[in-house]
C-alpha positions in Angstrom: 235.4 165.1 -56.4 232.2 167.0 -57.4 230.7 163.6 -58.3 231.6 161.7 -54.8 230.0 165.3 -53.0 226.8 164.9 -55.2 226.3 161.1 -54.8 227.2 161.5 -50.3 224.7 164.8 -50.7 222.0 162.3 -52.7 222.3 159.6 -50.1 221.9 161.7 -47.0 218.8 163.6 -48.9 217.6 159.8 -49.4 218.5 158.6 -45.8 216.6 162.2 -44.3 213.5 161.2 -46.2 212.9 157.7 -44.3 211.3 157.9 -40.6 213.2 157.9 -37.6 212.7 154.4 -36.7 214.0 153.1 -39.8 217.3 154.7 -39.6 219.0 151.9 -37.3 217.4 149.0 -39.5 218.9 150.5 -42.3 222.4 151.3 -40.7 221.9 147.5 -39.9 221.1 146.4 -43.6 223.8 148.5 -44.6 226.5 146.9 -42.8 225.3 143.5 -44.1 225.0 144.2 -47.5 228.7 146.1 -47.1 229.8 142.1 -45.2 227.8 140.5 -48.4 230.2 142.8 -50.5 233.3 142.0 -49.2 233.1 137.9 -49.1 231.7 138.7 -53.3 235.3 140.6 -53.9 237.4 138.1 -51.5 235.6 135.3 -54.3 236.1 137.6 -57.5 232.5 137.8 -57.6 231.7 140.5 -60.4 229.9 144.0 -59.0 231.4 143.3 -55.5 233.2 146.2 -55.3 229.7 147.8 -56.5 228.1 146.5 -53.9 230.0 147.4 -50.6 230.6 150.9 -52.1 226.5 151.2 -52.0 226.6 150.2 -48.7 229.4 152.8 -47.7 227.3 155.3 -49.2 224.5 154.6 -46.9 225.8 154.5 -44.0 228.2 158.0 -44.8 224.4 159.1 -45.2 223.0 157.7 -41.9 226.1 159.3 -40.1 225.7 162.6 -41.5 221.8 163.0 -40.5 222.9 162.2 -37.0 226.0 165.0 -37.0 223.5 167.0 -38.7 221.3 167.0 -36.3 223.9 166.9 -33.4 225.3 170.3 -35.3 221.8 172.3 -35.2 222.3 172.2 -31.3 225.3 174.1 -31.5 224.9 177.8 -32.9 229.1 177.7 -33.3 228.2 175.4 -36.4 225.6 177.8 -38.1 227.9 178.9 -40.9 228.7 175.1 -41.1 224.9 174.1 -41.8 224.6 177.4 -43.9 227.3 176.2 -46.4 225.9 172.9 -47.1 222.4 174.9 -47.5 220.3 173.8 -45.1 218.1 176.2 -43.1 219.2 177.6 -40.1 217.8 178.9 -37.1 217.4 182.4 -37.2 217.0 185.0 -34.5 216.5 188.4 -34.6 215.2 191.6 -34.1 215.5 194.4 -31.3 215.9 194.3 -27.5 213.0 192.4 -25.6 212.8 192.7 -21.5 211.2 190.5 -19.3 210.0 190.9 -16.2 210.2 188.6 -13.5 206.8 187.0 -12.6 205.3 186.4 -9.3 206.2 182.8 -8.9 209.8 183.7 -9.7 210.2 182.2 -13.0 210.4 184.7 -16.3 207.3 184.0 -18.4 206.2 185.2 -21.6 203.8 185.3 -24.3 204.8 184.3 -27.9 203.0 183.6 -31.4 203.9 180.3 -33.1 202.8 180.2 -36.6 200.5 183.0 -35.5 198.8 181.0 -32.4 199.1 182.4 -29.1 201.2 180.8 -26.1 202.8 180.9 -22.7 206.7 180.4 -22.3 208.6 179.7 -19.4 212.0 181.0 -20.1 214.4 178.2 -18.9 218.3 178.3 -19.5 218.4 175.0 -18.2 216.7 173.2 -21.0 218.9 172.1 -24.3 216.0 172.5 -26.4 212.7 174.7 -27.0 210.1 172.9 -25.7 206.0 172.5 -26.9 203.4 170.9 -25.2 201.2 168.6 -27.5 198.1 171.0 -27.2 200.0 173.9 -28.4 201.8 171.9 -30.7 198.5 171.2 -31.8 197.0 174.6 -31.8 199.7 176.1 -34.1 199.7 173.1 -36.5 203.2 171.6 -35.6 203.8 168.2 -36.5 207.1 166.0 -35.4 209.2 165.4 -38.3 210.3 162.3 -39.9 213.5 163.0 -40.9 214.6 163.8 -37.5 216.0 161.4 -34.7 214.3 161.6 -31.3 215.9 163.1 -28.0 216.3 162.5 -24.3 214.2 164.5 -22.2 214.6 164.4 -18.2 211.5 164.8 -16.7 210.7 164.5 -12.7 209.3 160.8 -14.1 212.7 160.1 -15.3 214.4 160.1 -19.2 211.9 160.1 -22.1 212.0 160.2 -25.7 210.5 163.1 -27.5 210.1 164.0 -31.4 211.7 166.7 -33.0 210.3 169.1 -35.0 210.7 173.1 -36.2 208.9 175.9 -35.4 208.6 178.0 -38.6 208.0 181.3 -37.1 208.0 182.5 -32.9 207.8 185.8 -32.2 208.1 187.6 -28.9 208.3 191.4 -28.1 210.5 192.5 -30.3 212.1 188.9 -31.1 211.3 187.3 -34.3 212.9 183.2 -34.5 212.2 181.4 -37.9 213.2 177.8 -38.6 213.9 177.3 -34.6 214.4 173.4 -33.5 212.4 172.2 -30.8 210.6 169.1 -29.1 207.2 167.8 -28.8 206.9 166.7 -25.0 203.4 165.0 -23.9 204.8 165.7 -20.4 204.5 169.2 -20.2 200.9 169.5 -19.6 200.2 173.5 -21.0 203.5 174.5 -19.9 206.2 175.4 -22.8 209.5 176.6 -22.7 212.1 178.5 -24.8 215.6 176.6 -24.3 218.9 177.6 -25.0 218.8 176.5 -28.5 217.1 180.3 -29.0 219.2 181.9 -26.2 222.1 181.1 -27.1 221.4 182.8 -30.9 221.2 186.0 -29.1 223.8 188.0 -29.2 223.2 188.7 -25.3 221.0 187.6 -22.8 221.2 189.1 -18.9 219.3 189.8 -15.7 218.9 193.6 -14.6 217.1 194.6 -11.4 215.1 191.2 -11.8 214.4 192.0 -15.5 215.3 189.5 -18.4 216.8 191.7 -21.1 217.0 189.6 -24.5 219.2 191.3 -27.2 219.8 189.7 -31.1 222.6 189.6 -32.4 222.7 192.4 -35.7 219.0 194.0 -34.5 217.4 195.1 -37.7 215.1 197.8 -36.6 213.0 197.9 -40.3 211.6 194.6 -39.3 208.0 194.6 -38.4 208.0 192.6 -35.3 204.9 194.3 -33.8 204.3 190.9 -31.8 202.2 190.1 -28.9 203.1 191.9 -25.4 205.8 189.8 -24.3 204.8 189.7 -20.3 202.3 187.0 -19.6 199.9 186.3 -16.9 201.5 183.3 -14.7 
């Protein structure tokens, strides 16, 4: 069993490594090398069975960087993603409150890999969001291995690259390895999603403050980060 694990775990490392828009071509190649397989066993040709088992291998690994990815949107399967070890999505620090803004949205200001930016907080929105000039600021690329999203916009459904934010910090709030998406769209505007809410262990509105609290608050942790109100 230890042998089948290592050879799935190879093929999905393999299949991660090859850009987005070469996954379905592959899923495609796949399934007719697996068809090529099966006619060469129905004949008694030798290395059939070889040939479609390759083919099932690939395509266990094109499933599993799709439920991968699917998985890192739900913080119930964290322990999941842990186990297999891939990075997760971390959150955490001490209570952070926001206050309401004068255009009745909760703004606030935030480092990404040590660059300064806006955030609209919006529980609305799946994913964290980064427009392409902050994106650019901070040195964030879209990553290859990753699968591109929907987006609704007011212009209708796009498609957006993923990528990951290797360190945000906010008031007290420190996220490492956090998922988010490059949108064009957005002009300056970003926004923090649920994908970093929902790793809190609360989140509430008090007197028309935002009150973020992590979940297991480590209070050693020098989160000395930017003043988390900002100017909107």
């Amino acid at each position: 069993m230890e042998i089948i694990k290592t050879g799935f775990d190879a093929v999905a490392q393999r299949v991660a490594e090859i850009p987005q828009t070469g996954l379905l071509m592959l899923a495609l190649l796949a399934m007719l090398v697996g068809w090529v397989g099966g006619m060469m066993i129905r004949r008694s040709v030798p290395l059939g069975r070889l040939v479609r088992g390759a083919s099932t291998l690939v395509l266990v690994g094109v499933l599993l960087t799709v439920v991968l990815q699917v998985a890192r949107l739900d913080p119930r399967f964290d322990l999941a993603v842990a186990e297999i070890g891939l990075p997760q999505q971390v959150v955490e620090g001490g209570e952070t409150r926001v206050p309401l803004a004068a255009d009745g949205h909760y703004w606030l200001q935030a480092e990404i890999n040590g660059t300064r930016a806006n955030f609209l907080v919006d529980t609305g929105a799946t994913l964290t969001a980064l427009s392409s000039e902050t994106a650019q600021k901070a040195g964030i690329e879209p990553r290859r291995d990753r699968l591109p999203v929907s987006m609704s916009t007011a212009n209708g459904t796009i498609r957006v690259a993923m990528t990951t934010i290797d360190e945000m910090r906010f008031g007290n709030v420190a996220a490492r390895g956090l998922d988010a998406v490059i949108a064009p769209n957005l002009g300056e505007t970003n926004v923090i999603g649920m994908n970093l809410l929902s790793r809190l262990a609360e989140w509430k509105v008090q007197n028309g403050v935002l009150v973020l609290v992590p979940n297991n608050p480590e209070p050693s942790l020098d989160l000395s980060g930017p003043d988390v109100s900002a100017e909107h």
